[in-house]
C-alpha positions as CSV (number, residue, x, y, z in Angstrom):
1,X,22.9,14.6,-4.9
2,X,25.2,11.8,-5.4
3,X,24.7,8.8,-3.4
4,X,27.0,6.5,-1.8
5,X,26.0,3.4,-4.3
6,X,28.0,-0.2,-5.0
7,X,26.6,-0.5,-8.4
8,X,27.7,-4.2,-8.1
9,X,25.6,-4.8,-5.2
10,X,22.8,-3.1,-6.7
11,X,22.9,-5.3,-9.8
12,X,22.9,-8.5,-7.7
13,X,19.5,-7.5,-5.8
14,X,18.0,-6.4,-9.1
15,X,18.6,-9.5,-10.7
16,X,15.9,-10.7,-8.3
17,X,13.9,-7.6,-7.4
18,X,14.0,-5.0,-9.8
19,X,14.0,-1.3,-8.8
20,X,13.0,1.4,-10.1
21,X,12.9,5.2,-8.6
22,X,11.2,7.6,-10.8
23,X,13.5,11.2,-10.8
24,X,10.4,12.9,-8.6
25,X,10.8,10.6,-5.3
26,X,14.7,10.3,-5.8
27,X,14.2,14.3,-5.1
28,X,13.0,13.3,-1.7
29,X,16.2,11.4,-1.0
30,X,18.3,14.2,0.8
31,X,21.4,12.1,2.0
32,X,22.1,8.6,2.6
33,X,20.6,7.4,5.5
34,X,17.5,8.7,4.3
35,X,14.4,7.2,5.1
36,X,13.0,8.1,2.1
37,X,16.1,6.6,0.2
38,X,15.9,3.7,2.5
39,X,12.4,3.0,1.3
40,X,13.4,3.0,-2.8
41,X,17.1,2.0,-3.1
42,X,17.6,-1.6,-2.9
43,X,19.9,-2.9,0.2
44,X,22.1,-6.5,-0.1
45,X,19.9,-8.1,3.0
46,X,16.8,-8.7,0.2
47,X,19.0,-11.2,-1.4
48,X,21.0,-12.5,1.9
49,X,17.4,-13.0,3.8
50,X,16.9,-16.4,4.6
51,X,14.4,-16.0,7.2
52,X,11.1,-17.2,6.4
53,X,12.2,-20.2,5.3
54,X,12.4,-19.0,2.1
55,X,8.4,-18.5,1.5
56,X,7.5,-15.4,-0.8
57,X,4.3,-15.9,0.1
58,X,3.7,-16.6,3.6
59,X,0.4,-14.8,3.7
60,X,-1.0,-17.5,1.1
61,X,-2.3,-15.3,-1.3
62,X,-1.7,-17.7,-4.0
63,X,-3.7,-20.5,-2.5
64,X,-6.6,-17.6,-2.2
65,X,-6.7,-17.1,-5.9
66,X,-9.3,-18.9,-7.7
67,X,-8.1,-16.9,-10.7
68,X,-4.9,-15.7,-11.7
69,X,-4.4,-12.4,-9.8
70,X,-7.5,-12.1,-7.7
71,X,-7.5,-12.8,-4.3
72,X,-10.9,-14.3,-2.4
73,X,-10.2,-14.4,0.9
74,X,-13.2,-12.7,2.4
75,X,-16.6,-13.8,1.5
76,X,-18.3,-10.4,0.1
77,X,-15.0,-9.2,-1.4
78,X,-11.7,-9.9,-3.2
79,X,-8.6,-8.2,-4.0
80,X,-7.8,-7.4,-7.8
81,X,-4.6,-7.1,-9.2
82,X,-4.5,-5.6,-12.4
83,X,-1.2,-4.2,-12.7
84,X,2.5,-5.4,-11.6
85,X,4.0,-2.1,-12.4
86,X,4.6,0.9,-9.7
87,X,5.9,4.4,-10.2
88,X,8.6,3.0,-7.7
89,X,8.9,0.0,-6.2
90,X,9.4,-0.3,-2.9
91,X,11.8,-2.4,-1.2
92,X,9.7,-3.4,1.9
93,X,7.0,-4.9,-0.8
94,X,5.2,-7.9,0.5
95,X,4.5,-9.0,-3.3
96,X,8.5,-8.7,-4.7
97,X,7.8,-12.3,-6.1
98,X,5.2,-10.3,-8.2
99,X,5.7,-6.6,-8.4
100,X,8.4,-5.3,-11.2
101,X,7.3,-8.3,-13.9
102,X,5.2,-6.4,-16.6
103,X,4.2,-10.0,-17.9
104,X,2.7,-11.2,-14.6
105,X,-0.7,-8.9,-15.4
106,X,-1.9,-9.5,-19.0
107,X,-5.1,-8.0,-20.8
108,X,-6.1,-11.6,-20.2
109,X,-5.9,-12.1,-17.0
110,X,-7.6,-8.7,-16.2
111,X,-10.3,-10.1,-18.2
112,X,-10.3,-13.5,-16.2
113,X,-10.8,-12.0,-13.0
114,X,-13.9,-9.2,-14.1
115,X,-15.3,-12.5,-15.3
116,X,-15.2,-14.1,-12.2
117,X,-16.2,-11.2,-9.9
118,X,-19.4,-11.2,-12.4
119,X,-20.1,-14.9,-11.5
120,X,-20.0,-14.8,-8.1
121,X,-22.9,-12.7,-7.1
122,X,-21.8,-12.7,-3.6
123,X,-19.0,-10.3,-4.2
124,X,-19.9,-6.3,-3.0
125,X,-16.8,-5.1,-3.1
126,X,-13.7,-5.3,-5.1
127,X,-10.2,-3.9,-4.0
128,X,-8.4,-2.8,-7.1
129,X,-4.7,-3.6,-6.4
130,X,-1.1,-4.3,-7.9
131,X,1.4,-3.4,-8.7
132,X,-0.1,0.4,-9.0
133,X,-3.3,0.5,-10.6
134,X,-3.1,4.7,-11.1
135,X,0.0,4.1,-13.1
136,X,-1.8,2.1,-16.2
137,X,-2.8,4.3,-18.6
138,X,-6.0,6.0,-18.4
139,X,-8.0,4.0,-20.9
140,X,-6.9,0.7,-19.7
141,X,-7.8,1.7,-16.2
142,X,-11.3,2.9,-17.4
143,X,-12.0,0.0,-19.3
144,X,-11.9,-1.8,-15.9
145,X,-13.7,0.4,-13.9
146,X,-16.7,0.1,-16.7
147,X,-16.2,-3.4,-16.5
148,X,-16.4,-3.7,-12.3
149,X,-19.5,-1.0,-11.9
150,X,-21.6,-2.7,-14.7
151,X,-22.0,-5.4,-12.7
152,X,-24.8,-5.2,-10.7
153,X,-24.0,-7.2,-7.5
154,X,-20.7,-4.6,-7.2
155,X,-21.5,-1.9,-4.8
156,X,-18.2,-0.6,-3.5
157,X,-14.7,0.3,-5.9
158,X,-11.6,1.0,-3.8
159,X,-8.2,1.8,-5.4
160,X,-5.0,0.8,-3.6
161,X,-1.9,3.0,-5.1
162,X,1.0,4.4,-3.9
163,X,0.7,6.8,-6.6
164,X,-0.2,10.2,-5.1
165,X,3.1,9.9,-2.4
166,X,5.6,8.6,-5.0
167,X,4.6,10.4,-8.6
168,X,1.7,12.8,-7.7
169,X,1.9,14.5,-11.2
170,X,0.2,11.2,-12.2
171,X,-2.8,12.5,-10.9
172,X,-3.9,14.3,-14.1
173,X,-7.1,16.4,-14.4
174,X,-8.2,13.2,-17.3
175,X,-7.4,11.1,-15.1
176,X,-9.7,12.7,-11.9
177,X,-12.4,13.6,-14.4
178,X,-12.4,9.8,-15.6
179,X,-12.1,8.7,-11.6
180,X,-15.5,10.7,-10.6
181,X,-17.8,8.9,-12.9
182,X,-17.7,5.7,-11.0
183,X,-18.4,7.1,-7.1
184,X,-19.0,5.1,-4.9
185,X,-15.3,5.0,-5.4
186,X,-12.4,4.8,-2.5
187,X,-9.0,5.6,-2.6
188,X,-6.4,4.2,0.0
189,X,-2.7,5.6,-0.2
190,X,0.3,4.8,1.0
191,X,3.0,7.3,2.7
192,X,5.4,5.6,5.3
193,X,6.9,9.6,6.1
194,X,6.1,13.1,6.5
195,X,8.9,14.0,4.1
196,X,6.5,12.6,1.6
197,X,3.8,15.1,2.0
198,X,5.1,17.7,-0.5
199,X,3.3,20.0,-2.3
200,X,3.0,18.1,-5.1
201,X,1.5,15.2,-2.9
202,X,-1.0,17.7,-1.5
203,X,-2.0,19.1,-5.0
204,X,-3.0,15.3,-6.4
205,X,-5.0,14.1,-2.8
206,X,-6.5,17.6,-3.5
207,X,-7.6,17.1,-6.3
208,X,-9.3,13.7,-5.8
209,X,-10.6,15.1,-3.2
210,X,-12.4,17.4,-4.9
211,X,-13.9,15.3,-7.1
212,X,-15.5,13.8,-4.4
213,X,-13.3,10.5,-3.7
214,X,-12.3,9.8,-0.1
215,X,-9.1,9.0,0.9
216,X,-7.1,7.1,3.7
217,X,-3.8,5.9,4.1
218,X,-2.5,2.9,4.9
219,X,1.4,3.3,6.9
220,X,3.4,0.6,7.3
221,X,6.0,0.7,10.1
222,X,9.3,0.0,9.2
223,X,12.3,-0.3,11.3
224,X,14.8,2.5,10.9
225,X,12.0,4.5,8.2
226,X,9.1,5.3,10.9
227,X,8.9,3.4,13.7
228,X,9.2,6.3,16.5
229,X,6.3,7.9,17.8
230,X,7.1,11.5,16.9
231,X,7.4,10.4,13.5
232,X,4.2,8.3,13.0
233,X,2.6,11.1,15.3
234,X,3.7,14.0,12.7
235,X,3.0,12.0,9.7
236,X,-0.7,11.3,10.7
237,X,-1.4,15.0,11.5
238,X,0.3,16.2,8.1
239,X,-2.1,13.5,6.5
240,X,-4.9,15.5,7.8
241,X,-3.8,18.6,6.4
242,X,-4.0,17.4,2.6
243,X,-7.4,15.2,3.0
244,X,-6.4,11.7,4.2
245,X,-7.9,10.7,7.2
246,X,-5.6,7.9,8.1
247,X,-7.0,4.7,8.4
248,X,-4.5,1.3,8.9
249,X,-1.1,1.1,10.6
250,X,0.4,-1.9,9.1
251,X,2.4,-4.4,11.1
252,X,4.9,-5.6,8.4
253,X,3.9,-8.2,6.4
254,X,7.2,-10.3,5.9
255,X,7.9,-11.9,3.0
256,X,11.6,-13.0,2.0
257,X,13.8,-10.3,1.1
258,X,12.2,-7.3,3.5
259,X,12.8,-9.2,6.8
260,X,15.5,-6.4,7.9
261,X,12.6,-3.7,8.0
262,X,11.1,-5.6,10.4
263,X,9.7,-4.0,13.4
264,X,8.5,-5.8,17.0
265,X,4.7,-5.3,17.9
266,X,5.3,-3.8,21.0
267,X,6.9,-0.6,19.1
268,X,3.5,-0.6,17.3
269,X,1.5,-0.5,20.7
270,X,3.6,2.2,22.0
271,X,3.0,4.0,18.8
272,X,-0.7,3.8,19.3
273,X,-0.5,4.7,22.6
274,X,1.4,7.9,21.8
275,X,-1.5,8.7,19.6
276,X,-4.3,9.0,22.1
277,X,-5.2,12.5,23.5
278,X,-4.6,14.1,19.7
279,X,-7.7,14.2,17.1
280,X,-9.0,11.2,17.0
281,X,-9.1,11.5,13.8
282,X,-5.5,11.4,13.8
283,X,-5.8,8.2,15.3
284,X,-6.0,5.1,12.4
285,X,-6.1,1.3,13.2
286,X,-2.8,-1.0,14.2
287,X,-3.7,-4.4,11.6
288,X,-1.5,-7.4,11.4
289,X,-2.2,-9.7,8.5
290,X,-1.8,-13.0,9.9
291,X,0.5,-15.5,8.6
292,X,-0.9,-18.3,6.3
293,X,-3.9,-16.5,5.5
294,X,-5.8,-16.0,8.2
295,X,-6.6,-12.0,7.4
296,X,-5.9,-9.1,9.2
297,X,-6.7,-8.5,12.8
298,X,-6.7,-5.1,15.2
299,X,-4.2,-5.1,17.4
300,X,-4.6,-2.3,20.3
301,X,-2.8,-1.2,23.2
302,X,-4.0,-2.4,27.1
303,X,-5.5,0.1,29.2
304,X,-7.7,-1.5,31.7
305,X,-6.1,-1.0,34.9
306,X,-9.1,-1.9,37.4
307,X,-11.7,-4.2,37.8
308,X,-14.2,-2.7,35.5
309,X,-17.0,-3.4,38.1
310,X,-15.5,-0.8,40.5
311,X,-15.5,2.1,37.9
């Protein structure tokens, strides 16, 4: 398919965020207001955002980072980016300022922050983020995973990676077999839309499945991508269907240059809403990560009617 494109306006926004969209998820894209396509090719409001204030990093993340690249926000775990590279990167990212540079995550700084997680004893559980960490190459991401689970005070390994929705082929039988040797190991994934369950998608959360590593996905809404209910409502029972037990709904975290995705709370709660009276294990969490740091907080719909005492 051949897509309605301004190749000049798509070399302005890349001189600032780059894009890439691997030839498996440009497959997805079926015509051009797809919310797949929406999701991967890059639109002139990143560049002409000026909400914000400017701020690519209004979650303070940086100010978090005792180390290059490793967030400490909570005090039992931190979040560890050890790659700046994704298999496609999306345009709703809340770390553009970061995502796309291949220099940003060095074997040095990887190094840096398995250092500091093995100082500070008080640390159970590291988040292993990026960038995609499933798109390094196998050895690199097995010399980390050695280097995280021989510490001792490290009792929990969770993976953050888009991955299995945007380039399932990734998900090699190496790659699982090298995965299943460090359980207690998590997975979370990332699909916005049930047009991204394939069978291809299905065949890679299988097979991590079956080697025993649980899996949940973390959806953000996005206006004019997912935020309806039927949509939302689909995509968490599809999710189901391949072995993801869905487990956030993301409010937007908005950074400069993804303000247009934007969606308002109150089309969150009515998502929710929508959601009650199927499985409940259809049913994931609505999180908002508040702004300067504060860390992410539930957010659920209001259903008390009566005084409680009279029930």
């Amino acid at each position: 398919m051949i897509l309605p494109l301004d190749k000049s306006r798509i070399e302005r926004i890349i001189n600032f965020y780059p894009m890439r969209i691997n030839p498996y998820y440009l497959s997805l894209i079926k015509h051009a207001n797809c919310p797949i396509g929406k999701q991967a090719i890059p639109d002139i409001r990143e560049i002409d955002d000026v909400n914000i204030a400017g701020n690519p990093d209004p979650l303070c993340e940086e100010i978090q980072s005792p180390v290059t690249n490793l967030i400490h926000r909570y005090p039992d775990r931190v979040l560890f980016m050890v790659s700046a590279e994704c298999a496609m990167y999306c345009r709703f990212c809340m770390r553009k300022r970061k995502v796309g540079y291949p220099s940003v995550v060095t074997d040095e700084t990887r190094n840096i922050g398995i250092e500091y997680i093995k100082n500070n004893k008080h640390i159970q559980e590291v988040v292993i983020s990026g960038g995609d960490p499933l798109l390094l190459e196998d050895q690199i991401l097995d010399y980390i995973l050695k280097g995280l689970r021989s510490i001792d005070h490290i009792e929990i390994l969770r993976i953050h990676s888009r991955v299995p929705c945007t380039l399932p082929q990734r998900i090699t039988k190496d790659l699982v077999d090298m995965l299943r040797q460090y359980h207690p190991l998590f997975i979370n994934i990332h699909f916005n839309h049930p047009d991204e369950i394939t069978k291809e998608a299905s065949l890679a959360c299988g097979a991590l499945s079956d080697a025993g590593i649980p899996l949940g996905c973390q959806t953000v809404l996005l206006n004019g991508v997912n935020n309806e209910q039927n949509i939302i409502k689909t995509l968490m029972k599809k999710l189901l269907t391949i072995r993801v037990r869905p487990y956030y709904i993301h409010q937007l975290d908005v950074v400069r240059g993804n303000h247009h995705f934007k969606t308002t709370i109150e089309d969150g709660l009515d998502i929710m809403q929508s959601l009650y009276g199927i499985s409940g294990l259809c049913v994931p969490q609505y999180m908002i990560d508040l702004p300067g740091g504060g860390g992410k907080v539930p957010l659920l719909p209001q259903y008390l009617k009566y005084d409680a005492v009279n029930i």
